[in-house]
LOBAVEX-692759 format. One record per residue (C-alpha): residue number from 1; residue in one letter; x, y, z. Coordinates in steps of 0.2 Angstrom, whole numbers. Layout:
BEGIN
  pos  code     xx     yy     zz
  NUM     A      X      Y      Z
...
//
This chain:
BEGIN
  pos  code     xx     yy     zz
    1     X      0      0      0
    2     X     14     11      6
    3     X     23      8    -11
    4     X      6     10    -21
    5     X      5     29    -14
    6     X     25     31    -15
    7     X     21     26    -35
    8     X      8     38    -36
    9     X     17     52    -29
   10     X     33     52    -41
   11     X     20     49    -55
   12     X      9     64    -51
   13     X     24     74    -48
   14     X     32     68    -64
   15     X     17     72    -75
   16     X      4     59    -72
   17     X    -15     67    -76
   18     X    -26     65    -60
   19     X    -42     53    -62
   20     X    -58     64    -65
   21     X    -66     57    -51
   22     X    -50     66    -41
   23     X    -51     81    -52
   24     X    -71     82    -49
   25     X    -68     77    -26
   26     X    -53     90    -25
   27     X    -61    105    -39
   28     X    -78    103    -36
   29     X    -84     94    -21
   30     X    -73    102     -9
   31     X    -73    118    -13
   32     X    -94    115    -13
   33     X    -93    109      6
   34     X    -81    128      9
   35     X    -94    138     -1
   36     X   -110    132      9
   37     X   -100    132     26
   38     X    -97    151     23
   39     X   -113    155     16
   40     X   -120    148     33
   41     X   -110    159     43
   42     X   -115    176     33
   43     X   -133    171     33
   44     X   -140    181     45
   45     X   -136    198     40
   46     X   -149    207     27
   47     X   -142    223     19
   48     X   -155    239     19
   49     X   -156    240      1
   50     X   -163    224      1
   51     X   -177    229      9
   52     X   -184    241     -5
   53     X   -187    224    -16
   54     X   -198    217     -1
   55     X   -206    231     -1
   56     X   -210    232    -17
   57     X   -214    210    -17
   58     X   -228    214     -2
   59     X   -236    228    -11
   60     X   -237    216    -27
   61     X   -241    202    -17
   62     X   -253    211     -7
   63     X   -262    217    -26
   64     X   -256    232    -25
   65     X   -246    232    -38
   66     X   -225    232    -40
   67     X   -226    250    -34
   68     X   -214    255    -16
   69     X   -229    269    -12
   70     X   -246    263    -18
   71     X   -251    273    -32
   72     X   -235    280    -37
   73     X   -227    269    -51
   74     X   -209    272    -51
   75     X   -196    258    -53
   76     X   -184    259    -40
   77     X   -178    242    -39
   78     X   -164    236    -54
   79     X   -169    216    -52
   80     X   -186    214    -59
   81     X   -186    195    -59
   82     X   -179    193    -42
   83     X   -193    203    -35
   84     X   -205    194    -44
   85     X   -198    178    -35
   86     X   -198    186    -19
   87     X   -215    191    -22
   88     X   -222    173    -27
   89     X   -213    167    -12
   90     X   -225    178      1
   91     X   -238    175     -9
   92     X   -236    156     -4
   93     X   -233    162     13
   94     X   -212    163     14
   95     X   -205    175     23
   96     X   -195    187     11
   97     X   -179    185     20
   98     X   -177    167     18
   99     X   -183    167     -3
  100     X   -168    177     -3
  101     X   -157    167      5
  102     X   -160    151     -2
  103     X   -160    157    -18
  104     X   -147    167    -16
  105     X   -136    151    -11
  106     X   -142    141    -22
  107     X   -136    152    -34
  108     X   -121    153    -28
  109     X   -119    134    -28
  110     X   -123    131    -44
  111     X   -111    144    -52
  112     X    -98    134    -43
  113     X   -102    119    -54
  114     X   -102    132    -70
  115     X    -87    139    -66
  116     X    -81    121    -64
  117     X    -87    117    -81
  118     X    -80    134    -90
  119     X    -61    130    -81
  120     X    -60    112    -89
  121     X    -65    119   -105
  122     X    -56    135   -106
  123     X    -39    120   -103
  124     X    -44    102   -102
  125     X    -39     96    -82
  126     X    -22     85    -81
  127     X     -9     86    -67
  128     X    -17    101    -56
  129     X    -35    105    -52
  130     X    -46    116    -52
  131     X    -43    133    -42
  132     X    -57    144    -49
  133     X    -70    134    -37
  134     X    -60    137    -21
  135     X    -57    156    -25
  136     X    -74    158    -29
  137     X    -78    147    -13
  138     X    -68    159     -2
  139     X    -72    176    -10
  140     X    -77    190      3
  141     X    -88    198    -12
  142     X    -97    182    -18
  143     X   -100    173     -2
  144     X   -106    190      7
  145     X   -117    194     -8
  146     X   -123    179    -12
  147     X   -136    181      6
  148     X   -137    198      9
  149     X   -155    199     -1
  150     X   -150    205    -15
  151     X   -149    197    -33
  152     X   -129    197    -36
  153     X   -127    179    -37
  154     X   -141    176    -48
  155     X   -134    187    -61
  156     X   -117    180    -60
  157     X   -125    162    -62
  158     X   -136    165    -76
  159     X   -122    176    -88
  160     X   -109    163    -81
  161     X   -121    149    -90
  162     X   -126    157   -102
  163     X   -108    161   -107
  164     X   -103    143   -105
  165     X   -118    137   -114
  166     X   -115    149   -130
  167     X    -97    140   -132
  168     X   -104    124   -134
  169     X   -117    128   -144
  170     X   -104    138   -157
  171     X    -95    120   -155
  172     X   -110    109   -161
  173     X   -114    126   -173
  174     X   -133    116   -172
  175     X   -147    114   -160
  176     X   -158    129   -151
  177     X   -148    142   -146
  178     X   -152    142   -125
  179     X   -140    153   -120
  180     X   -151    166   -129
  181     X   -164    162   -117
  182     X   -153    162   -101
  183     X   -145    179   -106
  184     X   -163    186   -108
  185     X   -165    178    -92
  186     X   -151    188    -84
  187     X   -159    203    -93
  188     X   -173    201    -83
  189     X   -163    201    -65
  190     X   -151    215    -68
  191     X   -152    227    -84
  192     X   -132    224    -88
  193     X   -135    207    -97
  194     X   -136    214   -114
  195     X   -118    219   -113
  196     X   -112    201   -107
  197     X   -121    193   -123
  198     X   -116    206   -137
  199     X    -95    205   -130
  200     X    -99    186   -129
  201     X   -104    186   -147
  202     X    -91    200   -156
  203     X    -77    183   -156
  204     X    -86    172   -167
  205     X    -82    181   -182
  206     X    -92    177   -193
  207     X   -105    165   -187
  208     X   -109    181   -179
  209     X   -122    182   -193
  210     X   -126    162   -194
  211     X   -144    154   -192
  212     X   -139    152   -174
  213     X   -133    166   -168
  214     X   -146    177   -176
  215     X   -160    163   -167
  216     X   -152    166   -151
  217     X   -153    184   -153
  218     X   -172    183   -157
  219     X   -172    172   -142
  220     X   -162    186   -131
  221     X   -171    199   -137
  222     X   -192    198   -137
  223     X   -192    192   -118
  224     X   -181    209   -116
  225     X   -191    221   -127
  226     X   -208    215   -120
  227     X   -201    216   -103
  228     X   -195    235   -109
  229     X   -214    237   -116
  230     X   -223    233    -99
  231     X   -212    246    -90
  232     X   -215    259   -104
  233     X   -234    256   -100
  234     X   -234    251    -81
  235     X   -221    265    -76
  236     X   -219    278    -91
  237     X   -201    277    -94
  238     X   -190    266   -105
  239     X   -175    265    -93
  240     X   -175    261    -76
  241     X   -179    272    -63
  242     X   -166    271    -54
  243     X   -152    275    -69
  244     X   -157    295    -68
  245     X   -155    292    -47
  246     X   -140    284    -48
  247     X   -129    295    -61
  248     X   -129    312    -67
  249     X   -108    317    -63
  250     X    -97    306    -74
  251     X    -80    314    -66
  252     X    -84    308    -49
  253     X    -92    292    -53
  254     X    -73    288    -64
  255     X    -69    294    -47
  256     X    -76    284    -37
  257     X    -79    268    -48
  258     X    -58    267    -52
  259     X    -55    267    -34
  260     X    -71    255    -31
  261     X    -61    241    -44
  262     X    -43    245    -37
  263     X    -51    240    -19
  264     X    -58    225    -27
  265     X    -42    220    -34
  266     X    -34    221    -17
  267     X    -46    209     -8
  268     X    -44    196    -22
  269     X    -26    195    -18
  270     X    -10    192    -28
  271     X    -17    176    -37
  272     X    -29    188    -47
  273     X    -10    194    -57
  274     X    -11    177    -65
  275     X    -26    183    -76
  276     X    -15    192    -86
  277     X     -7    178    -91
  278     X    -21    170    -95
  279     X    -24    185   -104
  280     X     -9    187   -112
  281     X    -10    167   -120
  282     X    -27    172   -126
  283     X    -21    185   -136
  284     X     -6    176   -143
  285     X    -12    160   -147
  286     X    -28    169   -154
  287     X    -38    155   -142
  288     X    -56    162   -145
  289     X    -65    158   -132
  290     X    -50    164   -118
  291     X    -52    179   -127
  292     X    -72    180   -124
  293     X    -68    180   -104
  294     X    -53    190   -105
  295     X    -66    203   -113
  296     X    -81    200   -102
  297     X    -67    202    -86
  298     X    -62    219    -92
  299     X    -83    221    -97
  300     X    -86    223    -80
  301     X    -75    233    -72
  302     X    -77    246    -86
  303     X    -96    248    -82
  304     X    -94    248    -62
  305     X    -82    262    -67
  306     X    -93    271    -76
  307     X   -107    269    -64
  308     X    -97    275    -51
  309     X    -97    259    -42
  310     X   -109    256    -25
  311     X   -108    262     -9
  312     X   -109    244      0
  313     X    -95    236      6
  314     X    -85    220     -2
  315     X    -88    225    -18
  316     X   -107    219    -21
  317     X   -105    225    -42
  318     X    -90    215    -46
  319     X   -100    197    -40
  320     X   -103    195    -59
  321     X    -83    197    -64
  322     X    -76    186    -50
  323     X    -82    168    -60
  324     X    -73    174    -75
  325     X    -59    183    -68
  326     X    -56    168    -58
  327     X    -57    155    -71
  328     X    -43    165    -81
  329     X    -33    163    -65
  330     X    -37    144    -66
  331     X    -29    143    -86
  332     X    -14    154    -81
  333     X    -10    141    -65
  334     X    -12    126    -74
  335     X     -4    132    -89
  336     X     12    136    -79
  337     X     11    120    -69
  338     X     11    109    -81
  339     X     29    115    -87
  340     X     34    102    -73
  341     X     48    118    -69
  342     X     53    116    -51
  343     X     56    132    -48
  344     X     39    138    -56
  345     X     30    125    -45
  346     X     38    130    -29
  347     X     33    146    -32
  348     X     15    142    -36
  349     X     15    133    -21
  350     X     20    146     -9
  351     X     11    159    -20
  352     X     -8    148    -16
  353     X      0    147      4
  354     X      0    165      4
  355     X    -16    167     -4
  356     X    -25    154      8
  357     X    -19    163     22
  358     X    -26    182     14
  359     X    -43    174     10
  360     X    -45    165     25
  361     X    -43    185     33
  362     X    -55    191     21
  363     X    -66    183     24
  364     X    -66    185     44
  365     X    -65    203     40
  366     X    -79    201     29
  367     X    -88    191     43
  368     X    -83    206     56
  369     X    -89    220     46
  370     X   -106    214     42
  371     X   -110    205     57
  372     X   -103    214     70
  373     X   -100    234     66
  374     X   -113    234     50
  375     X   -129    227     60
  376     X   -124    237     76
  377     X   -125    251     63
  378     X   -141    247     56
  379     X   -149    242     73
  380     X   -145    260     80
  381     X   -151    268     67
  382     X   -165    261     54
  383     X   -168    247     67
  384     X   -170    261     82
  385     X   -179    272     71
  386     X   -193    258     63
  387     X   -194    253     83
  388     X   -197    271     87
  389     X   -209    275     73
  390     X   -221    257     79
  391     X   -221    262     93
  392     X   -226    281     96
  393     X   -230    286     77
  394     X   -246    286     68
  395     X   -245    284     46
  396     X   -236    299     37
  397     X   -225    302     24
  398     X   -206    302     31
  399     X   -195    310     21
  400     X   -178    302     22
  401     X   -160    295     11
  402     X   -159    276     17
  403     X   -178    270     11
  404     X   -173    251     16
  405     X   -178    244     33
  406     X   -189    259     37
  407     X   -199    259     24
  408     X   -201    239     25
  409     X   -206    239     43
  410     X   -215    257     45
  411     X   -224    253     26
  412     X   -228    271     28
  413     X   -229    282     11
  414     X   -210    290      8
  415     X   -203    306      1
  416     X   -186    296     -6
  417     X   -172    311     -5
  418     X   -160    302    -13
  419     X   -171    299    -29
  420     X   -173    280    -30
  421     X   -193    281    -31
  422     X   -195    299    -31
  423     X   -192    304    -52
  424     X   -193    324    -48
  425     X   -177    321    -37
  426     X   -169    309    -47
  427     X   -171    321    -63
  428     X   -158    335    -52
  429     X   -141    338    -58
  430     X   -127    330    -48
  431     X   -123    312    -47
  432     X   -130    299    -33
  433     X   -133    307    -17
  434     X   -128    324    -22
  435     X   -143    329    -32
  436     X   -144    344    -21
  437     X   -147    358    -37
  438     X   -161    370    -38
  439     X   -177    359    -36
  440     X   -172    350    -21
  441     X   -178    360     -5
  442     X   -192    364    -15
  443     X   -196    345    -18
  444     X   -197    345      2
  445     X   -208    358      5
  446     X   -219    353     -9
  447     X   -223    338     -1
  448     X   -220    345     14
  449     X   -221    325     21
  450     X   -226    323     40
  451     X   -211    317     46
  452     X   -192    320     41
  453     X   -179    305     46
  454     X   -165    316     44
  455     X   -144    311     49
  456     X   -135    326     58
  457     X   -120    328     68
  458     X   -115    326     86
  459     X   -120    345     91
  460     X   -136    345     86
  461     X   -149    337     78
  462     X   -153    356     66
  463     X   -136    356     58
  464     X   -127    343     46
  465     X   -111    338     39
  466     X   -122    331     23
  467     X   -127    344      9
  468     X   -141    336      8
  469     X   -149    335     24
  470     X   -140    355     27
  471     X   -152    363     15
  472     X   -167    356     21
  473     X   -162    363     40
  474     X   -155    380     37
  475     X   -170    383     27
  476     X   -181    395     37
  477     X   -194    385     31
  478     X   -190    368     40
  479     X   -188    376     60
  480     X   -208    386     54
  481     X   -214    368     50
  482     X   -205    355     58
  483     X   -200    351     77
  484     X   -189    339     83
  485     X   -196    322     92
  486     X   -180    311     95
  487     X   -162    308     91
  488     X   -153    292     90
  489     X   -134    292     93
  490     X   -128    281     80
  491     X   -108    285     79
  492     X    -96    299     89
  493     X   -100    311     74
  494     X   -118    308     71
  495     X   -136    305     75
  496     X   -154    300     66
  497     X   -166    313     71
  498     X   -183    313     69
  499     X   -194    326     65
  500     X   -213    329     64
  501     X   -223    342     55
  502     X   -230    355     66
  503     X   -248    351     68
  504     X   -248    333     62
//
């Protein structure tokens, strides 16, 4: 037996390929078992954007319509579909918070087994396996986002499969075209998956124009523009809502959204690097479908660029990058592996030691932040204030920035002052939550809502360090209309004050 394993070891180490059953227990299995262990740890923090979807799933649920204030059609949500399913879910009596959950593991799982799939194809599996699945397994960004209620691990599933499932159709160059469907699928969680499928199809030449391709685009496109024709008619615009809130001030969002990726970069760790080498082959060997992730990669980080990136942390907008990125990293690995070069090996080895180690911190940070300091965040404020409000308040609008939790728990009418379901705020110059131009006090004191959720500083709850929330204040106006109830002390430099109208 000793000699059997002693006979194995020189082989593998001289060159012999692993079994596929060890390939599939060592690149797929285990990595599975790491990725549900660490989506059970995060699973019991929600994120307060979450909470606009529920809010939205209830009201349709509850035949209301997929409206966040009933009777005023505005979409500020960017998942369609994934509200949809939340809202099927209540409707059968599921508690939103678990629809979520589940499937945003299950999701996440079954990416795992696409990303599996796209590495072995990308380079057939000999000598080393695969190491996409167990940095996708121990990403901060996917497991975090993958049960935090929101739809990233969806998205990154379906363009993941649909990607995948486009190569080998092109291969067979025959059959229905269901990567067409699953992109439009994608379409209908997150509005981005257009650009996924058109980079995914520039590479094949000139079966761009073949009978399959052009099916798959008819497949791709008549779910999408029927979807964009209900919105037209439901909600009056074209384009999601929450595109006019959410831009408006392309110098700061390259600002923002370069610093957003860089970040992104830096919790990967040094093992990302070797996607430039998998970059690099693809470009010199002209391998077509290397090139096709190599684009999609660079795809991504272009657009949360523009966009200006997100305000959460661990990185929520590049979950649909990671599976590529980190297949690339799997190509480059193996590639260089397999040149049975000692030095090249022992270096690989120590370079996959070193990355263990950075994930496994990652991770615990990642675990620290959200389930320590975020929701001690969150439960002072929006928690204390949603308390507060079921407790002493009676049904009024409250004007307010972050619409999640309060507006989920209170389900009281809101005056959205960042602009996410309020269109006559989201229309003002100046990019996300700096829409403060001429219009915006007089948006508030049109309304004039009944109560104003309003974050201040430490001295007192009338001034601000926010734009925002100063021009409301220091308006004479406010102090005529508006007296102060309660303050909540969420941080050494700032409170959540409440406000009522006078006479309310």
């Amino acid at each position: 037996m000793i000699e059997r394993s002693k006979r194995w070891w020189l082989g593998w180490i001289g060159g012999t390929p692993l079994h596929a059953r060890v390939h599939l227990a060592i690149g797929l299995v285990a990595p599975a078992w790491m990725l549900a262990w660490n989506l059970w740890r995060m699973r019991s923090f929600t994120v307060d954007d979450a909470y606009i979807s529920f809010r939205y799933a209830r009201n349709l649920a509850g035949g209301l319509g997929l409206v966040y204030n009933p009777g005023e059609p505005v979409e500020g949500y960017t998942n369609f579909l994934w509200t949809v399913a939340i809202a099927v879910g209540m409707e059968l009596g599921i508690d939103p918070h678990a629809t979520s959950k589940w499937l945003g593991a299950a999701a996440a799982m079954a990416t795992l087994v696409v990303v599996y799939r796209l590495s072995a194809r990308l380079h057939p599996f000999s000598t080393v396996p695969c190491i996409a699945t167990w940095m996708l397994a121990s990403s901060p960004t996917f497991v975090c986002w993958s049960m935090f209620g929101l739809e990233a691990s969806m998205f990154a599933f379906l363009v993941a499969l649909g990607t995948l499932l486009l190569f080998e159709e092109h291969s067979r160059a025959r059959g229905i075209p269901w990567s067409g469907i699953v992109f439009a699928t994608a379409g209908l969680v997150r509005p981005e998956a257009p650009m996924f499928l058109g980079l995914a199809m520039l590479p094949l030449g000139r079966a761009f124009f073949a009978r399959q391709n052009l099916l798959r685009g008819v497949l791709f496109v008549v779910p999408l523009a029927a979807h964009a024709l209900w919105r037209h008619s439901y909600y009056g615009a074209w384009l999601p809502g929450t595109l006019a809130a959410k831009t408006g001030d392309l110098v700061l969002q390259w600002k923002i959204g370069s610093a957003y990726v860089l970040a992104w970069v830096a919790t990967c760790g040094p093992m990302l690097f070797f996607s430039m080498y998998a970059a690099a082959l693809a470009i010199v060997r002209r391998e077509r479908e290397l090139v096709t992730i190599v684009i999609l990669t660079i795809a991504v980080a272009a657009y949360v660029i523009l966009v200006g990136g997100d305000w959460m942390a661990f990185h929520r907008f590049m979950t649909p990058a990671e599976p590529f990125a980190f297949a690339l990293v799997c190509v480059a690995v193996r590639r260089i592996a397999e040149t049975r070069d000692r030095a090249a090996l022992l270096a690989l080895a120590l370079l996959v030691a070193w990355q263990g180690v950075h994930r496994w911190d990652g991770l615990r940070d990642a675990r620290r932040k959200f389930l320590k300091d975020e929701r001690r965040f969150w439960d002072k404020s929006a928690g204390a204030v949603a308390t507060w409000f079921a407790e002493h308040g009676r049904p009024g609008r409250i004007a307010l920035g972050d619409i999640g939790y309060i507006g989920w728990r209170t389900d009281y009418p809101i005056l959205d002052l960042l602009g996410l379901v309020d269109p006559t705020i989201a229309a003002l110059p100046g990019g996300y939550t700096k829409k403060v131009g001429p219009g915006y006090t007089e948006r508030f004191f049109e309304v004039m809502p009944e109560w104003a959720v309003l974050i201040c500083n430490s001295a007192a709850c009338e001034t601000s360090p926010i734009v925002a929330v100063r021009l409301i204040v220091e308006d004479s106006r406010f102090a005529r209309n508006y007296q102060r109830q309660v303050d909540f002390k969420v941080s050494a430099q700032g409170h959540w004050c409440i406000f009522k109208r006078r006479g309310f």
